[in-house]
Jmol script that loads the backbone (N, CA, C; Angstrom):
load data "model"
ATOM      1  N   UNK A   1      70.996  58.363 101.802  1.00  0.00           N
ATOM      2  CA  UNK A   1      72.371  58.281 102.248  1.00  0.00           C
ATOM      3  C   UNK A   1      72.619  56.858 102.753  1.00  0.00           C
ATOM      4  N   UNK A   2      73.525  56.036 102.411  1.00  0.00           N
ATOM      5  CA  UNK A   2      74.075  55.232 102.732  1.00  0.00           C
ATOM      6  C   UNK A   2      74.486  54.882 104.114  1.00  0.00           C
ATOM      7  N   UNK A   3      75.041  54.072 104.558  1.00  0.00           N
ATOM      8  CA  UNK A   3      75.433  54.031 105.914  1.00  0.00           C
ATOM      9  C   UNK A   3      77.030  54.387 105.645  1.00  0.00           C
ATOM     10  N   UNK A   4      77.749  53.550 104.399  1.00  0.00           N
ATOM     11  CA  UNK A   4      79.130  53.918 104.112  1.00  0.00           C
ATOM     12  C   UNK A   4      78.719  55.781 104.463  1.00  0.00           C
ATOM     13  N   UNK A   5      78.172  56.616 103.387  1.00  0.00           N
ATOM     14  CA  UNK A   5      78.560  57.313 103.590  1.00  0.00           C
ATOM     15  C   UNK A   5      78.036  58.068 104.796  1.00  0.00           C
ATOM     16  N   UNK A   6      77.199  57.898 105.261  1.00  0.00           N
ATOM     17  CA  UNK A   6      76.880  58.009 106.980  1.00  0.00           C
ATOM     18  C   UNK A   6      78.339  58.108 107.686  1.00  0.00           C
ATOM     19  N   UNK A   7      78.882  57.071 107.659  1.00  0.00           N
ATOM     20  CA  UNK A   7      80.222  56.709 108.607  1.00  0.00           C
ATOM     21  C   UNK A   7      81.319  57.779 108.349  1.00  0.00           C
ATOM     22  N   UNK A   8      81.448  57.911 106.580  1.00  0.00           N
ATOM     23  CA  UNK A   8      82.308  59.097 106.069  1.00  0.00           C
ATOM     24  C   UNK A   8      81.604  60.507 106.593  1.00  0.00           C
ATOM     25  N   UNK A   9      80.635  60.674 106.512  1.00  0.00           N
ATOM     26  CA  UNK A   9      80.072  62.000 107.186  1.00  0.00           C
ATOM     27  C   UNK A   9      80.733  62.254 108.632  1.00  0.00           C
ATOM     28  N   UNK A  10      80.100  61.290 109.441  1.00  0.00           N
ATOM     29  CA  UNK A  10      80.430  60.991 110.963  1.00  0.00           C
ATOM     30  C   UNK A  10      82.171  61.320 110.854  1.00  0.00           C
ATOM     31  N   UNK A  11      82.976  60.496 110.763  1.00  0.00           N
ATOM     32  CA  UNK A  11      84.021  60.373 110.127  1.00  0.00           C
ATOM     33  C   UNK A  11      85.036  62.315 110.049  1.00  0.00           C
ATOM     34  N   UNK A  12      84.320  62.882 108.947  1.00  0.00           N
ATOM     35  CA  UNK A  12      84.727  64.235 108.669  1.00  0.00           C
ATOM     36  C   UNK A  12      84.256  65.116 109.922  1.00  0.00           C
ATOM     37  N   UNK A  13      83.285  64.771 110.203  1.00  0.00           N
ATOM     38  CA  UNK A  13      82.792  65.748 111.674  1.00  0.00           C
ATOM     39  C   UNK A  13      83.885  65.699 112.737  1.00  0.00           C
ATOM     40  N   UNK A  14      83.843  64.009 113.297  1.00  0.00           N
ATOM     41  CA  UNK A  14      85.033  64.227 114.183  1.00  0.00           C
ATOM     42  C   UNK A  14      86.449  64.397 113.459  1.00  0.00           C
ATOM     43  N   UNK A  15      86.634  64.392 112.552  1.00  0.00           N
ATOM     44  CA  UNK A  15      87.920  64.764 112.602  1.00  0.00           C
ATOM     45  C   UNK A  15      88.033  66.412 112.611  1.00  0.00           C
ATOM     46  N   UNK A  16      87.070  66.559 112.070  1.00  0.00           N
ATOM     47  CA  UNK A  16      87.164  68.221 112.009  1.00  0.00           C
ATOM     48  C   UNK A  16      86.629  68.670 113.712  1.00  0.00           C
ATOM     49  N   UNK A  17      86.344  67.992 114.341  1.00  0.00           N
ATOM     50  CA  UNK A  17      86.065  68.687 115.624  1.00  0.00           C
ATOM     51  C   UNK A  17      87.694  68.452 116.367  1.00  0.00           C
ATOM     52  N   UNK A  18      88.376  66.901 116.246  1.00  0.00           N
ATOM     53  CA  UNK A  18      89.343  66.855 116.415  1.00  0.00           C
ATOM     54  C   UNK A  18      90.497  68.033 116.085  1.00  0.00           C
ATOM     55  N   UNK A  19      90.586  68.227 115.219  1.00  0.00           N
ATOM     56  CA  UNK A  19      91.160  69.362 114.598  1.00  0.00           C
ATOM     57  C   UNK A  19      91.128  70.680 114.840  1.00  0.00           C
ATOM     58  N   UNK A  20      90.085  70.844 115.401  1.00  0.00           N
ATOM     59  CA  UNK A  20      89.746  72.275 116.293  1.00  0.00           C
ATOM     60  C   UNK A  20      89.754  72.438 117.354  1.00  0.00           C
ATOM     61  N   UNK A  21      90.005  71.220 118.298  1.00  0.00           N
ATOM     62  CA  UNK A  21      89.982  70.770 119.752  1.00  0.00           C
ATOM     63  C   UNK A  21      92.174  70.945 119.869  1.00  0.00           C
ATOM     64  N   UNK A  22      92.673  70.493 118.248  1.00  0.00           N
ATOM     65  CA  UNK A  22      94.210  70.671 118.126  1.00  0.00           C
ATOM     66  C   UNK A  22      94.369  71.747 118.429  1.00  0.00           C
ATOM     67  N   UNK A  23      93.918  72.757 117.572  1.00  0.00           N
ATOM     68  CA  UNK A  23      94.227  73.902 117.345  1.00  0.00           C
ATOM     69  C   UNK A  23      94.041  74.885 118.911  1.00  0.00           C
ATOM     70  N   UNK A  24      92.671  74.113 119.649  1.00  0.00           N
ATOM     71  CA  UNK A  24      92.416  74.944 120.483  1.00  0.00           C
ATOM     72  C   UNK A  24      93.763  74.952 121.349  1.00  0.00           C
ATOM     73  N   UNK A  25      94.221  73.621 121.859  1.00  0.00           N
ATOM     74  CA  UNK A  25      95.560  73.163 122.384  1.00  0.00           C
ATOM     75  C   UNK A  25      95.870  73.786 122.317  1.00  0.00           C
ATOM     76  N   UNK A  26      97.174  73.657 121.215  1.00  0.00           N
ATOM     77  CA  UNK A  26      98.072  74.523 120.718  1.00  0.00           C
ATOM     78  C   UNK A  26      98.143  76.121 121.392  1.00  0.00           C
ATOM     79  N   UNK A  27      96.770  76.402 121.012  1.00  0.00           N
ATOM     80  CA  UNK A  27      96.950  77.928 121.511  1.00  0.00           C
ATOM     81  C   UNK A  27      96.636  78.407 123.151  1.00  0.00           C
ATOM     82  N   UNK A  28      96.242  77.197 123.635  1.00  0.00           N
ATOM     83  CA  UNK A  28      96.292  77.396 125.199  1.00  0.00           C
ATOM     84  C   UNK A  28      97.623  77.021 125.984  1.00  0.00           C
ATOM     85  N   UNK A  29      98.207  76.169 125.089  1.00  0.00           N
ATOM     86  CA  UNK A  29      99.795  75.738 125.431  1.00  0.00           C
ATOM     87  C   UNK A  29     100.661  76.422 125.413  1.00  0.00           C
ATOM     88  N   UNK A  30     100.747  77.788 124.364  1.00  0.00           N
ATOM     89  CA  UNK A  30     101.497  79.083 123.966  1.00  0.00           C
ATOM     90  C   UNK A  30     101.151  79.732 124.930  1.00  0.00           C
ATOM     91  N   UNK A  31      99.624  80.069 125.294  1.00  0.00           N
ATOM     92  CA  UNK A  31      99.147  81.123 126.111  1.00  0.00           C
ATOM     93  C   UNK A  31      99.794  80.489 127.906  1.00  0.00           C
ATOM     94  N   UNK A  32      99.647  79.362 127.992  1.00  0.00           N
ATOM     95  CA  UNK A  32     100.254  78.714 129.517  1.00  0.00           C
ATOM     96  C   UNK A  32     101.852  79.015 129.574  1.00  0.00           C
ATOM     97  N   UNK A  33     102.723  78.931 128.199  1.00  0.00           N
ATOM     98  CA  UNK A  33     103.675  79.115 128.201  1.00  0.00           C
ATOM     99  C   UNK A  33     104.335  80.914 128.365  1.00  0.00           C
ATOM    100  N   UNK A  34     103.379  81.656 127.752  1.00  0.00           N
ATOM    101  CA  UNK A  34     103.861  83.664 127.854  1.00  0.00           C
ATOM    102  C   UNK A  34     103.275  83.300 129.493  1.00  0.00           C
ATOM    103  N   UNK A  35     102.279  82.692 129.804  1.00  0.00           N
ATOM    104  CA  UNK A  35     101.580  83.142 131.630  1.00  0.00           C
ATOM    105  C   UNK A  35     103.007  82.755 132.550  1.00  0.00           C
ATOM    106  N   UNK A  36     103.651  81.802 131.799  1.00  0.00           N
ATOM    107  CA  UNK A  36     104.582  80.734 133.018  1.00  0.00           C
ATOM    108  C   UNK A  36     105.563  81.813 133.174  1.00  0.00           C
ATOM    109  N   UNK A  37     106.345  82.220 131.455  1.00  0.00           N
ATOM    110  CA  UNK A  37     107.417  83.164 131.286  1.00  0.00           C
ATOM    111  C   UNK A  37     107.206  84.854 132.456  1.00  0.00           C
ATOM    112  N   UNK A  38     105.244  85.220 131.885  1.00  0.00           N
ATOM    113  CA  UNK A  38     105.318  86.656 133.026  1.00  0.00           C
ATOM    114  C   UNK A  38     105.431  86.036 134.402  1.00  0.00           C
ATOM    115  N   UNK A  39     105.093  84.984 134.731  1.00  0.00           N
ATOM    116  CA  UNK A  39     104.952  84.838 136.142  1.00  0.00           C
ATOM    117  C   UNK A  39     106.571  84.951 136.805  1.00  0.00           C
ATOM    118  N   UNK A  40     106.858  84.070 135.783  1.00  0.00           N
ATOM    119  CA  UNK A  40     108.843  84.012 136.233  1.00  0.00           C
ATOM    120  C   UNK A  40     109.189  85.247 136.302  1.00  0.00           C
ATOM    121  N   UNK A  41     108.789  86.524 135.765  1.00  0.00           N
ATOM    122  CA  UNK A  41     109.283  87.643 135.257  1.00  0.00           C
ATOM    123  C   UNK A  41     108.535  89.191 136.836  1.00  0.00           C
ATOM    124  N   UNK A  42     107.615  88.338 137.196  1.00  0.00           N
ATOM    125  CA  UNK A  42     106.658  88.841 138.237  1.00  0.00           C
ATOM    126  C   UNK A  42     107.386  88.258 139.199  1.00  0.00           C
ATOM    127  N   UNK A  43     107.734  87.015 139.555  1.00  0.00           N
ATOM    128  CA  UNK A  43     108.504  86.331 140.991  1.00  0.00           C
ATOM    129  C   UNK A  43     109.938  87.363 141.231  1.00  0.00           C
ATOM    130  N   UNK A  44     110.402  87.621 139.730  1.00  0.00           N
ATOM    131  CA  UNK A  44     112.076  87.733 140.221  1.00  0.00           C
ATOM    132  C   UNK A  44     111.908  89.715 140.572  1.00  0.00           C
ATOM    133  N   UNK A  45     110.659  90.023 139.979  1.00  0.00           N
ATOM    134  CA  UNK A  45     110.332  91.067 140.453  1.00  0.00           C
ATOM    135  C   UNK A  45     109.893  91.267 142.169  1.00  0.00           C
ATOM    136  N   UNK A  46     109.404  90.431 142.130  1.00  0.00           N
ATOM    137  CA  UNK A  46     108.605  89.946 143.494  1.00  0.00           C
ATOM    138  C   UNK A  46     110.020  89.778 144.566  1.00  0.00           C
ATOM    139  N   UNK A  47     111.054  89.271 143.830  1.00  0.00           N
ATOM    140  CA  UNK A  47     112.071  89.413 144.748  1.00  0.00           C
ATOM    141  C   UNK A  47     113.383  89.838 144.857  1.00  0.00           C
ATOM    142  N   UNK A  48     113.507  91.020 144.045  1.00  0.00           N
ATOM    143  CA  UNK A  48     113.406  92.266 144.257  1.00  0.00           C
ATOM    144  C   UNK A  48     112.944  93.121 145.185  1.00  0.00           C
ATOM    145  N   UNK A  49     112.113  93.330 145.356  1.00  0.00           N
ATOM    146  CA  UNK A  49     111.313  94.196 145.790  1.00  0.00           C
ATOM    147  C   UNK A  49     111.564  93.526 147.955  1.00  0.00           C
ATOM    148  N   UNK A  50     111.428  92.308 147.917  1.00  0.00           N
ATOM    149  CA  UNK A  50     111.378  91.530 148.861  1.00  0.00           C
ATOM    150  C   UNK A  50     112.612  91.908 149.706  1.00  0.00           C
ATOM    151  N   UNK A  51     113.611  91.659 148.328  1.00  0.00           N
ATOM    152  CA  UNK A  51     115.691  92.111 149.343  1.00  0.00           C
ATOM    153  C   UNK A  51     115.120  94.095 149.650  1.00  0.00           C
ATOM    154  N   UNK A  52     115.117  94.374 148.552  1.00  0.00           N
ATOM    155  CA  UNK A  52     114.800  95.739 149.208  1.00  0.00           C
ATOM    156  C   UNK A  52     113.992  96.203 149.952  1.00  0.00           C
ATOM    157  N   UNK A  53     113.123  95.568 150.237  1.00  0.00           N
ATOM    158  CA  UNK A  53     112.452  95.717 151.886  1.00  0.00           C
ATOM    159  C   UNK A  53     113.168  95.405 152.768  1.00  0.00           C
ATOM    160  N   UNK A  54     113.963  94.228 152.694  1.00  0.00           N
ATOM    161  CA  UNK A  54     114.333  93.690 154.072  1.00  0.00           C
ATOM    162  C   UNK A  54     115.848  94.945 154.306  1.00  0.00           C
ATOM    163  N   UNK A  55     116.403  94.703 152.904  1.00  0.00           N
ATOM    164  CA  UNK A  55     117.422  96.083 153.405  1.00  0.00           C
ATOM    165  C   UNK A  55     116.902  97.471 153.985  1.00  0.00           C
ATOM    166  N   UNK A  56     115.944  97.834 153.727  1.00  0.00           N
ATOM    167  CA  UNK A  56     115.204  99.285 154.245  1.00  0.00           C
ATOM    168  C   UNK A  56     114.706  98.813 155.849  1.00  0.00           C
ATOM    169  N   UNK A  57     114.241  97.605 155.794  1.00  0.00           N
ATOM    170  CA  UNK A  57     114.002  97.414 157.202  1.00  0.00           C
ATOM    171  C   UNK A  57     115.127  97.095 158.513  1.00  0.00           C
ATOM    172  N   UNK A  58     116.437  96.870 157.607  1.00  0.00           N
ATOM    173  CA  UNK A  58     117.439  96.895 158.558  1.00  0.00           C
ATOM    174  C   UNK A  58     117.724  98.298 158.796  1.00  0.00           C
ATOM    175  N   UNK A  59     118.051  98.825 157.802  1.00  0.00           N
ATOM    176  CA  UNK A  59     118.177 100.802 158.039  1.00  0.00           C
ATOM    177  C   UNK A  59     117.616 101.296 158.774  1.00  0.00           C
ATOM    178  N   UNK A  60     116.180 101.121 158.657  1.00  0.00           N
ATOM    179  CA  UNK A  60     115.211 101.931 159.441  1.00  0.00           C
ATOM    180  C   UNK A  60     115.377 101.545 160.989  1.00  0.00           C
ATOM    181  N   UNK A  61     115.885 100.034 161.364  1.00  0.00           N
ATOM    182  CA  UNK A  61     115.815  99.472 162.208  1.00  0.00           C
ATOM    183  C   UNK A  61     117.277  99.628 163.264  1.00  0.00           C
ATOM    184  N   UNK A  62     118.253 100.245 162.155  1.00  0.00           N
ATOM    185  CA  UNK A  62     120.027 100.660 162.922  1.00  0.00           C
ATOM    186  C   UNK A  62     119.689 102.677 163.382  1.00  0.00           C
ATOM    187  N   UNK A  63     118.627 102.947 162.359  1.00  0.00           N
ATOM    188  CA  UNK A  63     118.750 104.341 162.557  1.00  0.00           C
ATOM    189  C   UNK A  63     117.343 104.678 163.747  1.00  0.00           C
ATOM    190  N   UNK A  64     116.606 103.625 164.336  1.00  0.00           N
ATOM    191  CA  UNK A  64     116.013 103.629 165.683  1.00  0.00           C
ATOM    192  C   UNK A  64     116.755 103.523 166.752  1.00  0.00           C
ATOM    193  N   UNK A  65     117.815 102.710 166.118  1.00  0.00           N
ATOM    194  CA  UNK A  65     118.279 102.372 167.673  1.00  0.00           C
ATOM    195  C   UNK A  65     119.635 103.934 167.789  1.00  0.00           C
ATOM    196  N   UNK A  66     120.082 104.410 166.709  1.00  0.00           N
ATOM    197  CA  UNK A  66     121.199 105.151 166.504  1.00  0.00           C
ATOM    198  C   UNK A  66     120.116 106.632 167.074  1.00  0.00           C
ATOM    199  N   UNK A  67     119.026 106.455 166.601  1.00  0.00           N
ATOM    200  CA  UNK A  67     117.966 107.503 167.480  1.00  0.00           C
ATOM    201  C   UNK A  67     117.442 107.525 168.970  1.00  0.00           C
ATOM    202  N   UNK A  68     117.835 106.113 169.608  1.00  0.00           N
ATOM    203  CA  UNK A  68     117.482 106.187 170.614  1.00  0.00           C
ATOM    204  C   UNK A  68     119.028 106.288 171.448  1.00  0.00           C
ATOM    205  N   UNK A  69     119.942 106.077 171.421  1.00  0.00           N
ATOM    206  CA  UNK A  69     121.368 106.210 171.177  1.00  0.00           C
ATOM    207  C   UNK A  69     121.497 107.536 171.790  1.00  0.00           C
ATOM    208  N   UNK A  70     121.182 108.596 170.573  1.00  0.00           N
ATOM    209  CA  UNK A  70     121.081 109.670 170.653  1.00  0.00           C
ATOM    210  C   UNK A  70     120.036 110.342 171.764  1.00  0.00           C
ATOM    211  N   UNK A  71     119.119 110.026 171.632  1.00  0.00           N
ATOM    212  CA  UNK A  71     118.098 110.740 172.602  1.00  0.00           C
ATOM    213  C   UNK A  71     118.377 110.164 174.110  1.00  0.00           C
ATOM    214  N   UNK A  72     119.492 108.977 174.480  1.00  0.00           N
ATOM    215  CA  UNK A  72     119.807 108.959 176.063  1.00  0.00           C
ATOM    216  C   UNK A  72     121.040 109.739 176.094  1.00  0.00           C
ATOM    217  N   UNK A  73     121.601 110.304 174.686  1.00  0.00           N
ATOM    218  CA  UNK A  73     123.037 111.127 175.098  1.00  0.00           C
ATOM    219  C   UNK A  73     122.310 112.321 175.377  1.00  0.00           C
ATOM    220  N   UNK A  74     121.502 113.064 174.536  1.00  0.00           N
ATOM    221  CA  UNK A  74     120.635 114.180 175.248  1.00  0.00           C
ATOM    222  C   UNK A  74     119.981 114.627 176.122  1.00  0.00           C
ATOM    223  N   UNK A  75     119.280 113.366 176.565  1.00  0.00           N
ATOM    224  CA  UNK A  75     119.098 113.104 178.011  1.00  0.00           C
ATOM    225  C   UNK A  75     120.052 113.530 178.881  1.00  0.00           C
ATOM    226  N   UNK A  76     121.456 112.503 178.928  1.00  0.00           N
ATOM    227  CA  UNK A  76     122.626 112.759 179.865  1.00  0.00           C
ATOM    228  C   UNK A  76     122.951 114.579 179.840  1.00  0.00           C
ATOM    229  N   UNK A  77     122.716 114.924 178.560  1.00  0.00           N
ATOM    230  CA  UNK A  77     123.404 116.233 178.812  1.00  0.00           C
ATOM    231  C   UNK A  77     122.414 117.829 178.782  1.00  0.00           C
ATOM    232  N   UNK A  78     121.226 116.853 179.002  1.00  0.00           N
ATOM    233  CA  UNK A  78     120.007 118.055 179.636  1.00  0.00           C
ATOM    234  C   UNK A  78     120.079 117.833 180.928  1.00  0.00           C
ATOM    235  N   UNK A  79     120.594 116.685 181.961  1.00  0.00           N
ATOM    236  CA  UNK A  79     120.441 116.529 182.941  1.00  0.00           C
ATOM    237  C   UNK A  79     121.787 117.218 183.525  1.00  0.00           C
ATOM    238  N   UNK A  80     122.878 116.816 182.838  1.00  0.00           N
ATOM    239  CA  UNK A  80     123.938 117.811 183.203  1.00  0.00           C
ATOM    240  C   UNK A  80     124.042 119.099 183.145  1.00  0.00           C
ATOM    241  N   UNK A  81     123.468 120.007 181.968  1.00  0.00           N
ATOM    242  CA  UNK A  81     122.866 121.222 182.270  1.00  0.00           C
ATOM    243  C   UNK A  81     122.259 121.442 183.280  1.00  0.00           C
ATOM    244  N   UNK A  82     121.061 121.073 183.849  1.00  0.00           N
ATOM    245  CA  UNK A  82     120.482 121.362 184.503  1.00  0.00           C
ATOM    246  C   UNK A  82     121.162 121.239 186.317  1.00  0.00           C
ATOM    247  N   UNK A  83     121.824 120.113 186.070  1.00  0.00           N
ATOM    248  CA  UNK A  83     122.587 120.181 187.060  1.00  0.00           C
ATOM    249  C   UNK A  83     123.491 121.739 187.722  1.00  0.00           C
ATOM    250  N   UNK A  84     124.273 121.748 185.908  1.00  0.00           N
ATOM    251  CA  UNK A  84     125.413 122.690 186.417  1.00  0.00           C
ATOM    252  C   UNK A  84     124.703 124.486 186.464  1.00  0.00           C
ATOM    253  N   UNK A  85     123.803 124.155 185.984  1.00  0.00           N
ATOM    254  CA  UNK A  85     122.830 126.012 186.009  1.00  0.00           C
ATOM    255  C   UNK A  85     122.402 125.795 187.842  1.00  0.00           C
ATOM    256  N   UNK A  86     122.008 124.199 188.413  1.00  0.00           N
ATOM    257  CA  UNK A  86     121.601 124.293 189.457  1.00  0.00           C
ATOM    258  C   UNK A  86     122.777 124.806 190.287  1.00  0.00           C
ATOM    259  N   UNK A  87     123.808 124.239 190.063  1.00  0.00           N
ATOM    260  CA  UNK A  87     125.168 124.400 191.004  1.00  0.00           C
ATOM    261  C   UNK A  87     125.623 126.232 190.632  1.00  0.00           C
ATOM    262  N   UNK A  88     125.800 126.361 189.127  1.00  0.00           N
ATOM    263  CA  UNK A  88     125.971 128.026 189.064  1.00  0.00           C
ATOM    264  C   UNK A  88     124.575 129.195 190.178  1.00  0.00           C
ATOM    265  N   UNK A  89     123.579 128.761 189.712  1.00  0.00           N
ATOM    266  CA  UNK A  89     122.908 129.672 190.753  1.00  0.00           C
ATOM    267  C   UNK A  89     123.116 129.608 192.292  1.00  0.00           C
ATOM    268  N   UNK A  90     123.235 127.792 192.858  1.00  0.00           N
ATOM    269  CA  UNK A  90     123.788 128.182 194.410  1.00  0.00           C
ATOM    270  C   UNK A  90     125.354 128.770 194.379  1.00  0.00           C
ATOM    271  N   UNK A  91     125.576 128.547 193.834  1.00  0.00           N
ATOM    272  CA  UNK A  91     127.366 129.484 193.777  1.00  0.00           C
ATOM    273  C   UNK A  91     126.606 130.817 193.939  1.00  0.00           C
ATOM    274  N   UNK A  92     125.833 131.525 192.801  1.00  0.00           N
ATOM    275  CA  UNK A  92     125.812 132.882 192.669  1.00  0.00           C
ATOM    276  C   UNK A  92     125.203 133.303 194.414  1.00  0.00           C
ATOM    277  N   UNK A  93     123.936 132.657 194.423  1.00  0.00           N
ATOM    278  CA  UNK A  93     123.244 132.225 195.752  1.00  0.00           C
ATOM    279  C   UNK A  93     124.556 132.553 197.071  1.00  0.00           C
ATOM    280  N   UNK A  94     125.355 131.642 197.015  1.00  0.00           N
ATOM    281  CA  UNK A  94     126.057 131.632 197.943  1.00  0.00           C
ATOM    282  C   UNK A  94     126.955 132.684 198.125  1.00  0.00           C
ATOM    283  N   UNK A  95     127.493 133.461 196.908  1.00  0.00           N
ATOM    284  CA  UNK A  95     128.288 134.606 196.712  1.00  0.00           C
ATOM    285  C   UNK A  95     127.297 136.084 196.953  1.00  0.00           C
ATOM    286  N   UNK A  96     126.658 136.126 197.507  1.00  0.00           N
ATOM    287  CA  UNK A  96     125.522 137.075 197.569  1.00  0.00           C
ATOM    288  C   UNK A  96     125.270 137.241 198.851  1.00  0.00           C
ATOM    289  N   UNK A  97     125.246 136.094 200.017  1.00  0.00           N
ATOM    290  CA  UNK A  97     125.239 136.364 201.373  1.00  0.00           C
ATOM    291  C   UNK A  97     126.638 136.194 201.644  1.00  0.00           C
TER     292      UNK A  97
END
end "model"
wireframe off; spacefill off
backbone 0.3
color backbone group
């Protein structure tokens, strides 16, 4: 073998490694490009999900306080019961002697 064709040997190798190093590109550039597209497609999901938490956490957070609201009006009016059963029995109490 020659050295010319030495060089042409050499020559066809790298280009053909070149050429497969293209190709590899190419198809990691497509594959970076569907990853970029799901990721965009995962974020807007991602926020989604994010507003509807924060809306459930205001709800949950109007219907604590609309629960605690409630449980000092029940309060007020177990204490007023108890009041007015106290005042009906000294009435009865008092109507008895």
């Amino acid at each position: 073998m020659t050295r010319i064709e030495q060089l042409e040997s050499e020559i066809k190798k790298k280009t053909k490694e070149l050429n497969t190093s293209f190709k590899t590109q190419v198809l990691l550039r497509e594959r970076l490009k569907n990853n970029t597209k799901t990721l965009g497609e995962v974020l807007d999901q991602l926020k989604a999900i994010e507003a509807y938490l924060e809306s459930s956490n205001e709800y949950i957070h109007k219907l604590k306080q609309e629960n605690r609201t409630l449980q000092l009006s029940c309060d007020a009016w177990a204490k007023r019961a108890i009041t007015l059963e106290f005042e009906v029995l000294s009435a009865r109490d008092a109507t008895k002697e």
